[in-house]
C-alpha positions in Angstrom: 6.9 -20.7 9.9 8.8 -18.4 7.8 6.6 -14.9 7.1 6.9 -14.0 3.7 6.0 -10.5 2.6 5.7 -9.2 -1.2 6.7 -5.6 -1.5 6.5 -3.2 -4.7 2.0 -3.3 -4.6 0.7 -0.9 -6.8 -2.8 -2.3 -7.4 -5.7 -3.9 -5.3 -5.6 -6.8 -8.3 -2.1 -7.6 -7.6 -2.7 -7.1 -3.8 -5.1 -9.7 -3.6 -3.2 -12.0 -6.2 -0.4 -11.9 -3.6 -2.8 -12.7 -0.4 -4.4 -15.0 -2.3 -1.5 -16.7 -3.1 -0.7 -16.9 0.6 1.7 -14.1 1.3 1.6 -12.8 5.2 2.6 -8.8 4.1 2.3 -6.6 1.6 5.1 -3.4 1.1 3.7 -0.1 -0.5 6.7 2.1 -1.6 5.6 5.6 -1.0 8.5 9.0 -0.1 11.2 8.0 -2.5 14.7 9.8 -3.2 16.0 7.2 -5.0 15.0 4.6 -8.1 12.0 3.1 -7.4 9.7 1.7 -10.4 7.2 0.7 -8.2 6.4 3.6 -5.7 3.0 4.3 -5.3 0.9 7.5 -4.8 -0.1 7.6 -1.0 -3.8 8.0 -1.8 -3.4 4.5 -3.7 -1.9 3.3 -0.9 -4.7 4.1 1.3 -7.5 2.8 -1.0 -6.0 -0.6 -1.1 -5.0 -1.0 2.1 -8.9 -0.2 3.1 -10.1 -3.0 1.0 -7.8 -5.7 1.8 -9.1 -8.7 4.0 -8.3 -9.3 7.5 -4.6 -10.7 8.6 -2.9 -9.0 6.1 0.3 -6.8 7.5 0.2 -4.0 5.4 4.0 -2.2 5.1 4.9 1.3 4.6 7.6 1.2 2.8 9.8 5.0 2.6 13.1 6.2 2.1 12.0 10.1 3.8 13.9 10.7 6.9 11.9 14.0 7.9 9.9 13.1 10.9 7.1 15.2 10.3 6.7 14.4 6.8 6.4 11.3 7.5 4.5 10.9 10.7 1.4 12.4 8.2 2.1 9.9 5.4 2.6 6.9 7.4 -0.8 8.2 9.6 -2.8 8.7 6.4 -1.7 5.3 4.9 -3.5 3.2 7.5 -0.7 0.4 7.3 0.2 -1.3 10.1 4.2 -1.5 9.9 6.7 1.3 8.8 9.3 0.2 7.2 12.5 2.6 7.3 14.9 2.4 4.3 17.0 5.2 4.6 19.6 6.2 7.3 17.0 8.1 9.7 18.6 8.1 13.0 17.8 5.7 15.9 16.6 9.3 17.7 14.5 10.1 14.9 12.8 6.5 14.7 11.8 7.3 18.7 10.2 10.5 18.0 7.9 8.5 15.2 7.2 5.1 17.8 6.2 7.7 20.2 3.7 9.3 17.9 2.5 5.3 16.7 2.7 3.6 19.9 1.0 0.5 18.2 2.8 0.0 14.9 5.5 -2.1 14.3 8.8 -0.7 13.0 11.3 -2.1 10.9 14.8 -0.8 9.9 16.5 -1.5 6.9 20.5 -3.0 7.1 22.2 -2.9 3.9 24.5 -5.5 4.1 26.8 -4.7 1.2 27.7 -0.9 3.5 31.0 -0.7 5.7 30.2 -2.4 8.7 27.0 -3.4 8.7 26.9 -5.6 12.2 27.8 -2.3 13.9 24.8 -0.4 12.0 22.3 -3.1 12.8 23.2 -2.6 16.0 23.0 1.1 16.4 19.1 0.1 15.5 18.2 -2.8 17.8 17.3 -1.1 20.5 14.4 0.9 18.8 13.0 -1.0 16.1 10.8 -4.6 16.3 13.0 -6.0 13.1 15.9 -5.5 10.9 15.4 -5.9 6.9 19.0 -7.1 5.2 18.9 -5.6 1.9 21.4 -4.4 -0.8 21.9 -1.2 -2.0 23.5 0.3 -4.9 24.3 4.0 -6.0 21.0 4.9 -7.1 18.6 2.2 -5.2 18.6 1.4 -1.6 15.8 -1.3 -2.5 14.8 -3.5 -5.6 17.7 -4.3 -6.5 17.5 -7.3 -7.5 20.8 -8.3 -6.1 21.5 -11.2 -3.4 22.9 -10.2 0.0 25.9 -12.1 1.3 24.1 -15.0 3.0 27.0 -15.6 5.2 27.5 -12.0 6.5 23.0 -12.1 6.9 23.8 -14.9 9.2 26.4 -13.6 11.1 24.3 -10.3 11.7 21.1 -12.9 12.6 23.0 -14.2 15.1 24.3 -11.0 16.8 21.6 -9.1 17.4 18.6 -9.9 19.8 15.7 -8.8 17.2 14.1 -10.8 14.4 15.6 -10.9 10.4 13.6 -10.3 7.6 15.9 -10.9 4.4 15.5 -9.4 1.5 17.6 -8.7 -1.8 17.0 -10.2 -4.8 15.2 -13.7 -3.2 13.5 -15.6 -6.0 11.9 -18.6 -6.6 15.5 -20.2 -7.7 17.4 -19.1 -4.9 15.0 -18.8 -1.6 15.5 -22.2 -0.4 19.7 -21.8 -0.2 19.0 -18.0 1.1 16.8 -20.0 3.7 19.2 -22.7 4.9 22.5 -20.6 4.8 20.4 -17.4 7.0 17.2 -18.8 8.7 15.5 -15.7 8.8 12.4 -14.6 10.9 11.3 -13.4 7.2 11.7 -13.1 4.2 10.8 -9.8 1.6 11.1 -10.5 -2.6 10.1 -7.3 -4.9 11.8 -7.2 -8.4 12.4 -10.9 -8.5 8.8 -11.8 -9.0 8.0 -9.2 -11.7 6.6 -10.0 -14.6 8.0 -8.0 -17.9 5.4 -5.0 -17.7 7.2 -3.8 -13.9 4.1 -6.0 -12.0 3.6 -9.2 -9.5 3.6 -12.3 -11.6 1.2 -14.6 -10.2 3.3 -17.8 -11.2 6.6 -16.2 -10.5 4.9 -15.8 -6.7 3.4 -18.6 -5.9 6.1 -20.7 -6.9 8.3 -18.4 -4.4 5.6 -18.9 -1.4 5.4 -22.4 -2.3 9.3 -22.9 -1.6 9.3 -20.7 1.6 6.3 -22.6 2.7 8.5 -26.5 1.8 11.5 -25.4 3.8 11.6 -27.2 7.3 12.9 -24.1 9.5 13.7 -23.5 13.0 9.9 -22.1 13.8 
């Protein structure tokens, strides 16, 4: 079955909205050098994640590269996957496993940058997943625009870890994004907004009910 994860939480309301509507992860955007709406203050983070039911992956989301900054943000957060978005360096991303020897790490490939196969790559070694996102000039997340499918699933297939795809998936376009890639994953943010910058509970459970129709692979 395909995991779906909802990233962009800013409240325990729309937290809950989202597991209750069945999503497997939640993101929390916290450490930002570019646009980012949705970034939350790490003492929020921390709150929610505390009073969130069990099974629910909880996902650091960041776009710091400073290893020390970060070790104390990601420790402090108490979720349970860090999820790089910036270009720290596979060495860097060793120094942090070795400090969280039980969390799950997951890299961020934009797929609209030169050569993104042979990025991916430079990553597969050290991370448990690889994110395909797009980036622009001021976001490197939440963009709201849609990979190319066909270069996702030419990176899926070249590289020994799971795919998580992400890039502006909605509830019009998952199912197509899901036959062309067939992803481990799949991560939607801006798409399922509702006018005021937060999770709309229709626009999301009409996303996980698509994800959750698709005959897959798993």
């Amino acid at each position: 079955m395909v995991k779906v994860k909802i990233c962009g939480i800013r409240t325990l309301d729309e937290a809950m909205m989202c597991v209750e509507e069945g999503s497997d992860g939640l993101g929390f955007i916290c450490g930002v050098r570019y646009k980012a709406e949705d970034a939350t203050e790490i003492d929020t983070i921390r709150k929610i994640v505390k009073n969130l039911p069990p099974y629910v992956t909880t996902v650091f989301v960041t776009h710091l590269e400073d290893v020390g900054e970060l070790k104390g943000l990601f420790r402090f957060s108490l979720c349970q996957v860090l999820q790089i978005q910036g270009d720290m360096s596979p060495e860097n991303v060793v120094k942090l496993r070795n400090f969280f020897p039980f969390a799950k790490f997951v890299k961020a490939v934009h797929v609209n940058r030169e050569n993104p196969l042979e990025y991916a790559k430079r990553y597969e070694e050290t991370v448990d997943a690889l994110l395909l996102d797009t980036m622009t000039e001021d976001r490197i997340g939440g963009t709201g625009i849609p990979c190319d499918w066909n270069i996702c699933r030419f990176i899926r297939k070249s590289v020994s870890k799971p795919v998580i795809l992400a890039g502006g998936l909605s509830p019009e376009n998952v199912l197509e994004a899901l036959e062309v890639v067939r992803p481990y994953g799949v991560d939607a943010n801006s798409k399922l907004d509702d006018p005021e910058g937060m999770k709309d509970r229709k626009k999301v459970r009409e996303f996980i009910k698509k994800v959750r129709s698709w005959i897959g692979p798993f």
